[in-house]
ZAMAR-776062 format. One record per atom (N, C-alpha, C): x, y, z; residue number from 1. Coordinates in nm, 3 decimals. Layout:
// ZAMAR-776062
VOKE        px        py        pz   pos
VOKE         X         Y         Z   NUM
...
END
This chain:
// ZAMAR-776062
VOKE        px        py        pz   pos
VOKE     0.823    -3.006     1.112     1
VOKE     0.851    -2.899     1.206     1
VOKE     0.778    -2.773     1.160     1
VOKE     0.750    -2.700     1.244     2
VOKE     0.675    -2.580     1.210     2
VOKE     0.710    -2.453     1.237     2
VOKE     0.812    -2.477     1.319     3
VOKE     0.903    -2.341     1.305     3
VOKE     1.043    -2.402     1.391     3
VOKE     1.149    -2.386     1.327     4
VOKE     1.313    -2.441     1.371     4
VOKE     1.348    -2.335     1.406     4
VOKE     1.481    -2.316     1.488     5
VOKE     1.574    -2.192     1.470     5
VOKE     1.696    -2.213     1.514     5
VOKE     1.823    -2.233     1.476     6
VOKE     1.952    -2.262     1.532     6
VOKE     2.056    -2.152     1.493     6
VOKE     2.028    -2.049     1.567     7
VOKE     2.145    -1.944     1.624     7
VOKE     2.278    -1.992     1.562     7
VOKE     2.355    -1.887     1.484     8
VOKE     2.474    -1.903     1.439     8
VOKE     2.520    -1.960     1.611     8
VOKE     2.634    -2.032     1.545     9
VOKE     2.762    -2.093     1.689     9
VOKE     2.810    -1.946     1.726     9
VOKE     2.811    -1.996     1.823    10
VOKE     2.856    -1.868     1.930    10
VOKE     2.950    -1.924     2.079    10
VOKE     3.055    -1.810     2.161    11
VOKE     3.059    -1.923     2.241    11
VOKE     2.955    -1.947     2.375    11
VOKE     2.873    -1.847     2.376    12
VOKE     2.784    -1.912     2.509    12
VOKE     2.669    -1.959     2.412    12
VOKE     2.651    -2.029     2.297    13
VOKE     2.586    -2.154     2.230    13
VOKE     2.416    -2.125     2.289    13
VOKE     2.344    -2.028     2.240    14
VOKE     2.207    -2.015     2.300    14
VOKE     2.151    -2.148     2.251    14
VOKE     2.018    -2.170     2.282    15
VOKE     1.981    -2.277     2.285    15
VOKE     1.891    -2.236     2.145    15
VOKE     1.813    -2.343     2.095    16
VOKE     1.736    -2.424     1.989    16
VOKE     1.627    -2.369     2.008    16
VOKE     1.562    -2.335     1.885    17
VOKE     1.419    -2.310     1.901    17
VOKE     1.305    -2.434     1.809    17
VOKE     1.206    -2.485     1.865    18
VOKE     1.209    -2.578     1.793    18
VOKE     1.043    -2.644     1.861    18
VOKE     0.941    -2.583     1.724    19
VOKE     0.803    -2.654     1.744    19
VOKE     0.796    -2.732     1.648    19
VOKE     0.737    -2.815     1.691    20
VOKE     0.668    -2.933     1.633    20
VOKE     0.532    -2.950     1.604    20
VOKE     0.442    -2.929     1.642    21
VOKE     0.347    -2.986     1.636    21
VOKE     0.257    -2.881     1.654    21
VOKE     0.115    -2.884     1.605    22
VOKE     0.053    -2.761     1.602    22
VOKE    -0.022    -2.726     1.728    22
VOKE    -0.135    -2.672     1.756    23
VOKE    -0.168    -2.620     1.889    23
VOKE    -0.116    -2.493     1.962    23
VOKE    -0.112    -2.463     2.044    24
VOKE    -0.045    -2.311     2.186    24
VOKE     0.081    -2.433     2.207    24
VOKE     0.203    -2.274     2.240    25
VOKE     0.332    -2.287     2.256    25
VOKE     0.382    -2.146     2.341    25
VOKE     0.443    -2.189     2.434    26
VOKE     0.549    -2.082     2.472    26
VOKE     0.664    -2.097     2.479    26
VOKE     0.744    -2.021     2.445    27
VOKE     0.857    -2.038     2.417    27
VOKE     0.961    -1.915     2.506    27
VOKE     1.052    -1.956     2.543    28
VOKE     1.161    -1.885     2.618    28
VOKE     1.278    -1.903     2.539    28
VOKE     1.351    -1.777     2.504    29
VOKE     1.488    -1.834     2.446    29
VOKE     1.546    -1.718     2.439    29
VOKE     1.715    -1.683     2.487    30
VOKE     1.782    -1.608     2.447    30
VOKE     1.808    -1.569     2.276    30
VOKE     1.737    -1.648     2.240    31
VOKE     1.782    -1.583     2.084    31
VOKE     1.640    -1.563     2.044    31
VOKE     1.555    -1.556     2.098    32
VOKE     1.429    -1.484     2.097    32
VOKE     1.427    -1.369     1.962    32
VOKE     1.508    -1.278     1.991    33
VOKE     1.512    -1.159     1.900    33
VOKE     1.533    -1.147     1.750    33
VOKE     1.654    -1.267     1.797    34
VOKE     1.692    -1.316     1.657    34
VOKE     1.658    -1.392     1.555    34
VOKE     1.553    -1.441     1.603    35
VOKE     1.473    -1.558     1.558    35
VOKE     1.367    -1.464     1.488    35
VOKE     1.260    -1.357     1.572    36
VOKE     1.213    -1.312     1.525    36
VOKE     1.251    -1.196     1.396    36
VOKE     1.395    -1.182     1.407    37
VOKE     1.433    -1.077     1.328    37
VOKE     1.395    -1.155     1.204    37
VOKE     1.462    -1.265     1.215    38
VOKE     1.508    -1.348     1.116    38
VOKE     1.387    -1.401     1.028    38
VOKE     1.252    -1.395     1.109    39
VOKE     1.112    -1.418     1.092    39
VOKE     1.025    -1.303     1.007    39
VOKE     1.074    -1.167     1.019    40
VOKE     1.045    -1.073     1.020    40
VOKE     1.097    -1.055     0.823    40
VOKE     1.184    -1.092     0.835    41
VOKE     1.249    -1.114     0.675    41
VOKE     1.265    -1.206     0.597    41
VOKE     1.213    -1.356     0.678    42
VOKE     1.238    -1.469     0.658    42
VOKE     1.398    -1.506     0.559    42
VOKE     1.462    -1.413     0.672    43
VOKE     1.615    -1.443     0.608    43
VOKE     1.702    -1.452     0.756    43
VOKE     1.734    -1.544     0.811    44
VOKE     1.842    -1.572     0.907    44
VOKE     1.971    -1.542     0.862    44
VOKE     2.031    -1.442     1.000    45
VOKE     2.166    -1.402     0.986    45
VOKE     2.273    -1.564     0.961    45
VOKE     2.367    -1.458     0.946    46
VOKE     2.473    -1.599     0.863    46
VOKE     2.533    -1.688     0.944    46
VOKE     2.539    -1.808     0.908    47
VOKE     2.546    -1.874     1.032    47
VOKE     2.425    -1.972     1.042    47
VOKE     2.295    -1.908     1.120    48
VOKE     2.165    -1.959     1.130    48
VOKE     2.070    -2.059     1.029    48
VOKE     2.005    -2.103     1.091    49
VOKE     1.915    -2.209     1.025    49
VOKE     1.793    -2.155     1.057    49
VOKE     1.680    -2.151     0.977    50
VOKE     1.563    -2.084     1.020    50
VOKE     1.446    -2.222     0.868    50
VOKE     1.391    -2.264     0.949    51
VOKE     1.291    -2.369     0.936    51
VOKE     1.158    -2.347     0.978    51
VOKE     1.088    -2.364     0.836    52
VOKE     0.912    -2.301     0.881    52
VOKE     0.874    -2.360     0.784    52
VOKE     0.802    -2.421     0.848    53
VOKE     0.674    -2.540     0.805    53
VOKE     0.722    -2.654     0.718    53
VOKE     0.855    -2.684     0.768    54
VOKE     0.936    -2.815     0.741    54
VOKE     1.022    -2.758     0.620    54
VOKE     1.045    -2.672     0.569    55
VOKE     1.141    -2.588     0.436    55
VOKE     1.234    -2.550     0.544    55
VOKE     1.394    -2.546     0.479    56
VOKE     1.491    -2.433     0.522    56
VOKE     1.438    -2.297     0.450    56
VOKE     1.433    -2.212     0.497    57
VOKE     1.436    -2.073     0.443    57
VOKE     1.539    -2.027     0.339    57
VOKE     1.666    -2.045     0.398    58
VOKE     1.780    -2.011     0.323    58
VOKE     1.795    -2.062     0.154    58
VOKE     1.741    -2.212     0.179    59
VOKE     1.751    -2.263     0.041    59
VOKE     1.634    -2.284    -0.023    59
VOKE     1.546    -2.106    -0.022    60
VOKE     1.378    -2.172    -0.129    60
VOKE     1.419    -2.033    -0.204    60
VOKE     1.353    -2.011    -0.312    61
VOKE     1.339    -1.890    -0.379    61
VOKE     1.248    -1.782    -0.314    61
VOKE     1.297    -1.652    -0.349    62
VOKE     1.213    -1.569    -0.325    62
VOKE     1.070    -1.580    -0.310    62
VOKE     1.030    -1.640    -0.460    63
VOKE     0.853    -1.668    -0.446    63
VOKE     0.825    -1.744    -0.311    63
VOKE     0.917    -1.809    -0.317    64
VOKE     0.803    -1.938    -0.220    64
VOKE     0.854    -1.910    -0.080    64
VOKE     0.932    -1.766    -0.069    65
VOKE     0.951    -1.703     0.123    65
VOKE     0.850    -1.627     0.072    65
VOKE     0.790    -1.593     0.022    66
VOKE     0.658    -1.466     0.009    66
VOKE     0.562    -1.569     0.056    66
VOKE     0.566    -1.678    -0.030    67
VOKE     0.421    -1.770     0.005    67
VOKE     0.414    -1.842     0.172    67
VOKE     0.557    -1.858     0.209    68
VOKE     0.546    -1.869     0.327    68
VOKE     0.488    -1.760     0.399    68
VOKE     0.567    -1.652     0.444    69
VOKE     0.536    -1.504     0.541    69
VOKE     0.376    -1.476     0.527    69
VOKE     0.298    -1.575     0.385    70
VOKE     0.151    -1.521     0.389    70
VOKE     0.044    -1.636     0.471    70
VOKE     0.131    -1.674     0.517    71
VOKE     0.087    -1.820     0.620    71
VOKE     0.119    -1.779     0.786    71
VOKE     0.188    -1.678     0.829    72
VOKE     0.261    -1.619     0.926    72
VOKE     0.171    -1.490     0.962    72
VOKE     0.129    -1.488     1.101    73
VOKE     0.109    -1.345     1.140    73
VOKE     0.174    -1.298     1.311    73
VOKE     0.169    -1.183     1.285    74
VOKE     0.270    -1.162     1.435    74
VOKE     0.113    -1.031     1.487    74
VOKE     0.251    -1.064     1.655    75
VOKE     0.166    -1.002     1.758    75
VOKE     0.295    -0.951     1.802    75
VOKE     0.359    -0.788     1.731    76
VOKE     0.478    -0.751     1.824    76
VOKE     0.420    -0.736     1.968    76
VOKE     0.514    -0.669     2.052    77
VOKE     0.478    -0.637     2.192    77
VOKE     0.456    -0.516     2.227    77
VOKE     0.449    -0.417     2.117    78
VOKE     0.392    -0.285     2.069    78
VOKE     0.344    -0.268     2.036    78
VOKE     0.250    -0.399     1.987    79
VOKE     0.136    -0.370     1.870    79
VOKE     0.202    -0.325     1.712    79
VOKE     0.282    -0.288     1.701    80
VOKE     0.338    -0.264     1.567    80
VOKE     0.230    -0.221     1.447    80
VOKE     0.157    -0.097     1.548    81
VOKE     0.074    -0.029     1.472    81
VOKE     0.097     0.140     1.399    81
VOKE     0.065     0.071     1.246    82
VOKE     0.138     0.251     1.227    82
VOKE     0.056     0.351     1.256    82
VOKE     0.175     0.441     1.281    83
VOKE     0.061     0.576     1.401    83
VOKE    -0.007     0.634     1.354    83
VOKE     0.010     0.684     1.204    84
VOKE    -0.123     0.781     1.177    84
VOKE    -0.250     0.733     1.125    84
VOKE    -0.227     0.566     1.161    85
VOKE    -0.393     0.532     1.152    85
VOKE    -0.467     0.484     1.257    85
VOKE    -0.583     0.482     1.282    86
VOKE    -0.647     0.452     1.366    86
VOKE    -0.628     0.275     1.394    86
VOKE    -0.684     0.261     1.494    87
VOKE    -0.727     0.082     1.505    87
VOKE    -0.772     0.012     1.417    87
VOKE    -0.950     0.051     1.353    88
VOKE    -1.024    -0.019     1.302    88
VOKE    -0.875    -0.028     1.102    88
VOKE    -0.834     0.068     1.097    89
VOKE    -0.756     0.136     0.977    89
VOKE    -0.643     0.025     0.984    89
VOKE    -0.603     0.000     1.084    90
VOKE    -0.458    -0.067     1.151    90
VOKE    -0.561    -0.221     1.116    90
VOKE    -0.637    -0.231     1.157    91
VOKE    -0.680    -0.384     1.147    91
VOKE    -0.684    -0.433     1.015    91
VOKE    -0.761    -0.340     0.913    92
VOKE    -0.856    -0.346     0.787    92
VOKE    -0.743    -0.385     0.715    92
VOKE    -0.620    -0.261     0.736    93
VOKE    -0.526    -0.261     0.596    93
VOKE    -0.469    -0.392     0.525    93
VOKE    -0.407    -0.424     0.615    94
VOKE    -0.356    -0.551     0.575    94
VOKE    -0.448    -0.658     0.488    94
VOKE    -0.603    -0.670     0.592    95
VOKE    -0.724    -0.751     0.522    95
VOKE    -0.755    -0.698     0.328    95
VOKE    -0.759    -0.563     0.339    96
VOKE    -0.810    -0.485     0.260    96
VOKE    -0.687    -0.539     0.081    96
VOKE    -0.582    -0.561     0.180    97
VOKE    -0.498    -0.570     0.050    97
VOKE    -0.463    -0.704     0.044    97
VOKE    -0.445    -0.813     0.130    98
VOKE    -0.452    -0.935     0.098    98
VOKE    -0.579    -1.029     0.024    98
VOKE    -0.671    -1.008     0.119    99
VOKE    -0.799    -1.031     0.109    99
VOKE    -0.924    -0.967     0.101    99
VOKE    -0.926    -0.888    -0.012   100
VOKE    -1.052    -0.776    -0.081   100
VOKE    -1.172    -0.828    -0.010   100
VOKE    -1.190    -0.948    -0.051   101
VOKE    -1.316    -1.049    -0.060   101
VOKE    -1.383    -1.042     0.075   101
VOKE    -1.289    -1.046     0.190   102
VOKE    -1.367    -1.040     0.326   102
VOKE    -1.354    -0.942     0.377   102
VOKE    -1.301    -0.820     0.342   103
VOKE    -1.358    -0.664     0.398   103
VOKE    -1.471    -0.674     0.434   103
VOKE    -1.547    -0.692     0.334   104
VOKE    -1.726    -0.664     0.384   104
VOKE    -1.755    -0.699     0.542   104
VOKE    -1.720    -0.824     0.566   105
VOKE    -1.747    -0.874     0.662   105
VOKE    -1.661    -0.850     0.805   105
VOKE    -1.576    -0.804     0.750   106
VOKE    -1.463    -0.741     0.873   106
VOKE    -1.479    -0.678     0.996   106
VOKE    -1.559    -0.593     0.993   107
VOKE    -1.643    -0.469     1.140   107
VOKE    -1.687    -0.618     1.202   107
VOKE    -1.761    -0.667     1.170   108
VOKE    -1.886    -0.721     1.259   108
VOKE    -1.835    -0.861     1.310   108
VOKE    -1.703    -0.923     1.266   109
VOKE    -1.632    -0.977     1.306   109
VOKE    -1.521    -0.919     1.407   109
VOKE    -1.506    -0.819     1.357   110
VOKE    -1.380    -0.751     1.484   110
VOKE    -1.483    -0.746     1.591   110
VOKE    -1.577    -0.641     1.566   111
VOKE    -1.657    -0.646     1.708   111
VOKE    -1.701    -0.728     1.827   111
VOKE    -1.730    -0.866     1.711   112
VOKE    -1.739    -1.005     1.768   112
VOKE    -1.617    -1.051     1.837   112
VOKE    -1.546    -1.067     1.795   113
VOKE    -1.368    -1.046     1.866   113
VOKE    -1.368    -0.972     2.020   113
VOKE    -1.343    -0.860     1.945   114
VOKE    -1.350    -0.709     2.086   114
VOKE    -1.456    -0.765     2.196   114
VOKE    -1.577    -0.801     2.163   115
VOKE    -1.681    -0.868     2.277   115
VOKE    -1.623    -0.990     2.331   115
VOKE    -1.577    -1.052     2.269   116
VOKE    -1.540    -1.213     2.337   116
VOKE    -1.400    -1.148     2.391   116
VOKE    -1.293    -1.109     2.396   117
VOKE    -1.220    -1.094     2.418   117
VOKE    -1.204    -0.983     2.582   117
VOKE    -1.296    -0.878     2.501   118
VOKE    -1.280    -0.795     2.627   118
VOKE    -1.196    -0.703     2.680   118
VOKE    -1.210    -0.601     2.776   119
VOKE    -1.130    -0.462     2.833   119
VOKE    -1.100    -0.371     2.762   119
VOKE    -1.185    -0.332     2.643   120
VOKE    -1.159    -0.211     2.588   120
VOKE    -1.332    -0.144     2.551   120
VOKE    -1.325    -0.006     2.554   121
VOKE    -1.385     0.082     2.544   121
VOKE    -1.427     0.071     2.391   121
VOKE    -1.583     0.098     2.354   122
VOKE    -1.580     0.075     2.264   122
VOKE    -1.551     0.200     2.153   122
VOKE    -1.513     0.282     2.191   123
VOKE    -1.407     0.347     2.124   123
VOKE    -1.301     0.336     2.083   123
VOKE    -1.231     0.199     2.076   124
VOKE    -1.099     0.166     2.020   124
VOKE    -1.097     0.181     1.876   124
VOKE    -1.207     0.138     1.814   125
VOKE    -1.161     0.122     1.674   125
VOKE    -1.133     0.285     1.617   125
VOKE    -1.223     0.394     1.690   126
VOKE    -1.118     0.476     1.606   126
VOKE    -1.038     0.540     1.656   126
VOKE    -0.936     0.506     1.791   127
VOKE    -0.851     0.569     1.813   127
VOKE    -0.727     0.513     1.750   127
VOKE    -0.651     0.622     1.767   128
VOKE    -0.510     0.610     1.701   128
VOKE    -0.381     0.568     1.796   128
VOKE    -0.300     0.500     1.772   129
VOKE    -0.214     0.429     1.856   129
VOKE    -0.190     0.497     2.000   129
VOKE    -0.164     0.617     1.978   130
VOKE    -0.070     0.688     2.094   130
VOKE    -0.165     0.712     2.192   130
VOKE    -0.316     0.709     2.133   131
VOKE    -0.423     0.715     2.248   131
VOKE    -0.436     0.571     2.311   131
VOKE    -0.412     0.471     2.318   132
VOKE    -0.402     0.366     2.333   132
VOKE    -0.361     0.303     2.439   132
VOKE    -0.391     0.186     2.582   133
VOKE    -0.309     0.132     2.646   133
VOKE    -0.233     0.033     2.534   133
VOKE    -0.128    -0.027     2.655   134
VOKE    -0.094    -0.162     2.550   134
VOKE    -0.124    -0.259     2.523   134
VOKE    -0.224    -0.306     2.602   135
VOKE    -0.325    -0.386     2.591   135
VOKE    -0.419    -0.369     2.470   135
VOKE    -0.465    -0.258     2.443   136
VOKE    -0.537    -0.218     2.339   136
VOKE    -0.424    -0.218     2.172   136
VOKE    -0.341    -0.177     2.228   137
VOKE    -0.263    -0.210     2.102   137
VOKE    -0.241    -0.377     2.025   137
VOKE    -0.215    -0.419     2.151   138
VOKE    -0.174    -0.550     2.106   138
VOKE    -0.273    -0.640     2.068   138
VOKE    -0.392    -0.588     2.153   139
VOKE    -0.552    -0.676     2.112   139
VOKE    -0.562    -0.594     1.945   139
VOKE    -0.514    -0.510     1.916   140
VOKE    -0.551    -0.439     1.774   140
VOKE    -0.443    -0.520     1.666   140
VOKE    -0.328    -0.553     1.723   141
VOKE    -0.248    -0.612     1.640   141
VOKE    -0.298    -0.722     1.639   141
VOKE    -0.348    -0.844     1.778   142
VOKE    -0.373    -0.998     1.742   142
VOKE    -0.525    -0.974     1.656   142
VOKE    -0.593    -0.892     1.640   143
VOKE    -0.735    -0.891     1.556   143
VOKE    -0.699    -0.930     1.429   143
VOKE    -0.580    -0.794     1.373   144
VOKE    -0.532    -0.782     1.251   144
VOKE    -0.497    -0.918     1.182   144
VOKE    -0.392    -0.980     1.244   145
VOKE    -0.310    -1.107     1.237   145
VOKE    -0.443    -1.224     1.223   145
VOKE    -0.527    -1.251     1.316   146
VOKE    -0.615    -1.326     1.347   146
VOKE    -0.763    -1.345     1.234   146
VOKE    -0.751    -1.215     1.153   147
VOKE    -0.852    -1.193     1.053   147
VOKE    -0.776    -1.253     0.906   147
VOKE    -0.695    -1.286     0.921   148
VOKE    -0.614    -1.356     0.756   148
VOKE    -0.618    -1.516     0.812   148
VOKE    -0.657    -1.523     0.928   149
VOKE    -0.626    -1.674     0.961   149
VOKE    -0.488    -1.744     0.901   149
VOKE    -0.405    -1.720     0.981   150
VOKE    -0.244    -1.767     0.939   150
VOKE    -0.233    -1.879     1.051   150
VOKE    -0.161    -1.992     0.947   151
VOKE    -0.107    -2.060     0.995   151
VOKE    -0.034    -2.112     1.125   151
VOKE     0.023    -2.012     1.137   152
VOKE     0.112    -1.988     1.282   152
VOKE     0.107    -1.837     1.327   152
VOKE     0.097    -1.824     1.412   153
VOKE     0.038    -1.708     1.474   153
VOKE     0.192    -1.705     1.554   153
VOKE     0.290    -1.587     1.578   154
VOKE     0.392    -1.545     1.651   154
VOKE     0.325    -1.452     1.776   154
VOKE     0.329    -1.424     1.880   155
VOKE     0.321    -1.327     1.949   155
VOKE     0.429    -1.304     2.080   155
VOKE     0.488    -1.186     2.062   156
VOKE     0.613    -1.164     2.148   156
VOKE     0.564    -1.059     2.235   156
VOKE     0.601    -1.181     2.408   157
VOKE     0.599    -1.074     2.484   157
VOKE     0.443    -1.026     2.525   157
VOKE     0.327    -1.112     2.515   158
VOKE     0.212    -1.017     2.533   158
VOKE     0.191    -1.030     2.662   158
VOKE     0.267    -1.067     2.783   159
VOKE     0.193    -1.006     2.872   159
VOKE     0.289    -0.923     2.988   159
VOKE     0.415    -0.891     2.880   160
VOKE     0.500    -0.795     2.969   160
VOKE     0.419    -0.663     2.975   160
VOKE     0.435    -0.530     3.075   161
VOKE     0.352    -0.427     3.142   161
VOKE     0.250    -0.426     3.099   161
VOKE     0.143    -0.570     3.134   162
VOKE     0.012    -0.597     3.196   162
VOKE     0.006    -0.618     3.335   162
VOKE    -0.141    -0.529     3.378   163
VOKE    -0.188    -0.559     3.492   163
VOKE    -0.267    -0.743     3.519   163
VOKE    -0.234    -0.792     3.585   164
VOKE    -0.345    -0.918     3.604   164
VOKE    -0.446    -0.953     3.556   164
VOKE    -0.538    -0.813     3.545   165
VOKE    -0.672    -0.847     3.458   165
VOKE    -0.631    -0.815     3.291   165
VOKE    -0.568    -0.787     3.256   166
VOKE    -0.504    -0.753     3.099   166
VOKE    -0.420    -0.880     3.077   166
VOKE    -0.369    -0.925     3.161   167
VOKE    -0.295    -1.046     3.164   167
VOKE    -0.416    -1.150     3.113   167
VOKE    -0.492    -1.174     3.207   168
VOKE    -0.590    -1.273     3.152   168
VOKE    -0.642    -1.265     3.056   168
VOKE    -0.675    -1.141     2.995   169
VOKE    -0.754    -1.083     2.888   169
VOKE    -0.626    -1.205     2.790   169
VOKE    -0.542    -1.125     2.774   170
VOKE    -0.434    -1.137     2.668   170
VOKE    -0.396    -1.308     2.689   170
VOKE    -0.426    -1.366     2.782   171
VOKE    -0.409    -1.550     2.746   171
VOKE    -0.511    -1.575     2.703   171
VOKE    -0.641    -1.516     2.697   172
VOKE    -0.729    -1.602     2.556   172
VOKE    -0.680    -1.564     2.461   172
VOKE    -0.616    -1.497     2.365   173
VOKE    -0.573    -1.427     2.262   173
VOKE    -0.554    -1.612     2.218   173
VOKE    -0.451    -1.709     2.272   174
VOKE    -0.433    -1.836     2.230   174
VOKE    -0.557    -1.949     2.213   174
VOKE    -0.628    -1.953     2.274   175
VOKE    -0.748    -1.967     2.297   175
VOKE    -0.842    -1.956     2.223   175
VOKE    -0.875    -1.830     2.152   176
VOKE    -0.992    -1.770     2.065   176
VOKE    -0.909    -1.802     1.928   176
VOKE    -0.741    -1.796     1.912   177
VOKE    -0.646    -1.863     1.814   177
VOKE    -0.708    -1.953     1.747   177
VOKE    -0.695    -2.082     1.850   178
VOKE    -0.713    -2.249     1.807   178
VOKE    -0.874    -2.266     1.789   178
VOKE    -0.938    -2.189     1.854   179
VOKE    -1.101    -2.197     1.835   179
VOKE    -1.131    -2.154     1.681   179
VOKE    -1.074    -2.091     1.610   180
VOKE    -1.067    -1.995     1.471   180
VOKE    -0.978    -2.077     1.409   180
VOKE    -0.874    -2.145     1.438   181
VOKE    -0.766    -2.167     1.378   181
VOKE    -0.704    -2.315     1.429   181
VOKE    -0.785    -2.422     1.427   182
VOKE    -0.787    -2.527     1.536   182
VOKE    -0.688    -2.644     1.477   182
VOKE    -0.583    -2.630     1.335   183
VOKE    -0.486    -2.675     1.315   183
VOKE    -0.373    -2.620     1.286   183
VOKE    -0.433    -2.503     1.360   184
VOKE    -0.279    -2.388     1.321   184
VOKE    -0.235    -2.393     1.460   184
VOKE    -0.071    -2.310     1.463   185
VOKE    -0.026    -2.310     1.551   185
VOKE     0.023    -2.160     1.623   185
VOKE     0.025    -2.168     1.765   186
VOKE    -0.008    -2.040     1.845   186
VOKE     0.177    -2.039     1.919   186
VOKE     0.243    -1.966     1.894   187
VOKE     0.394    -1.950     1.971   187
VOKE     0.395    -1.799     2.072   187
VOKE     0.376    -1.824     2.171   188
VOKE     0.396    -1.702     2.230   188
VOKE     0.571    -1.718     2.300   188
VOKE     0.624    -1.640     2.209   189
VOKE     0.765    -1.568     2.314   189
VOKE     0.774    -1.506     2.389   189
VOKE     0.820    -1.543     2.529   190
VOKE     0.825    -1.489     2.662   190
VOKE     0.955    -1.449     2.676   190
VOKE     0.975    -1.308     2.747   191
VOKE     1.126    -1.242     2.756   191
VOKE     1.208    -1.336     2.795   191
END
């Protein structure tokens, strides 16, 4: 399994979250939030079962939830970009401190990205969040995520307040995923 999730008992009993197999996924679920919270810390509230990449979470050591979460990248639905840096800054950081080694090469790959992908000005990389549609945010967050090449790729929500053509933009995001990442797996959560 490649990502589980079973919601403490409750009495309206939300349903199961539960991939298998690698490739694009969408997923619908009232415990949506919780799943991701729970993803977010790789610690499920009490109660819960939270399963990634065939491990319970609950019962591994610290080290080896770090070594997981570095196999994991997300696509909030805000972009979950911090504000006082720019895009290209918002993309790099993460690269810059996981992976020294492929900075160098980073610009000319994002750009390559930004071209295949599409609908932004090529002024994104140095604007700063708040100048931003959300489209542009979230294409700045899936770059970020997409440049560590993780395992499972999360993205919540990317095509709530999109227009049609941002909509399309944002379903290759899965697409350009598996093309880069062609045994990893793509989960998009839908409200």
């Amino acid at each position: 399994m490649i990502i589980g999730y079973e919601p403490a008992p409750s009495e309206d009993a939300p349903e199961r979250v539960a991939v298998e197999a690698p490739g694009c996924h969408s997923v619908t679920s009232r415990c949506r939030d919780e799943l991701l919270a729970a993803m977010h810390e790789l610690k499920p509230r009490r109660g819960a079962r939270l399963v990634l990449f065939g491990a319970d979470v609950a019962a591994l050591p610290d080290a080896e939830r770090k070594r997981l979460m570095a196999r994991v990248g997300f696509v909030p639905a805000n972009g979950g970009l911090m504000s006082n840096l720019n895009a290209w800054e918002n993309i790099s950081l993460p690269l810059a401190y996981h992976a020294p080694d492929k900075l160098a090469g980073a610009i000319g790959e994002v750009q390559a990205l930004l071209a295949e992908l599409g609908g932004v000005n090529q002024d994104l990389l140095g604007k700063l969040p708040e100048d931003m549609t959300l489209y542009e945010r979230r294409l700045a967050a899936y770059i970020r995520a997409l440049l560590e090449s993780p395992e499972l790729l999360l993205a919540e929500n990317l095509f709530a307040g999109l227009g049609p053509t941002k909509r399309r933009r944002a379903a290759r995001f899965a697409e350009v995923y598996q093309a880069r990442c062609p045994r990893g797996t793509f989960v998009q959560f839908d409200g």
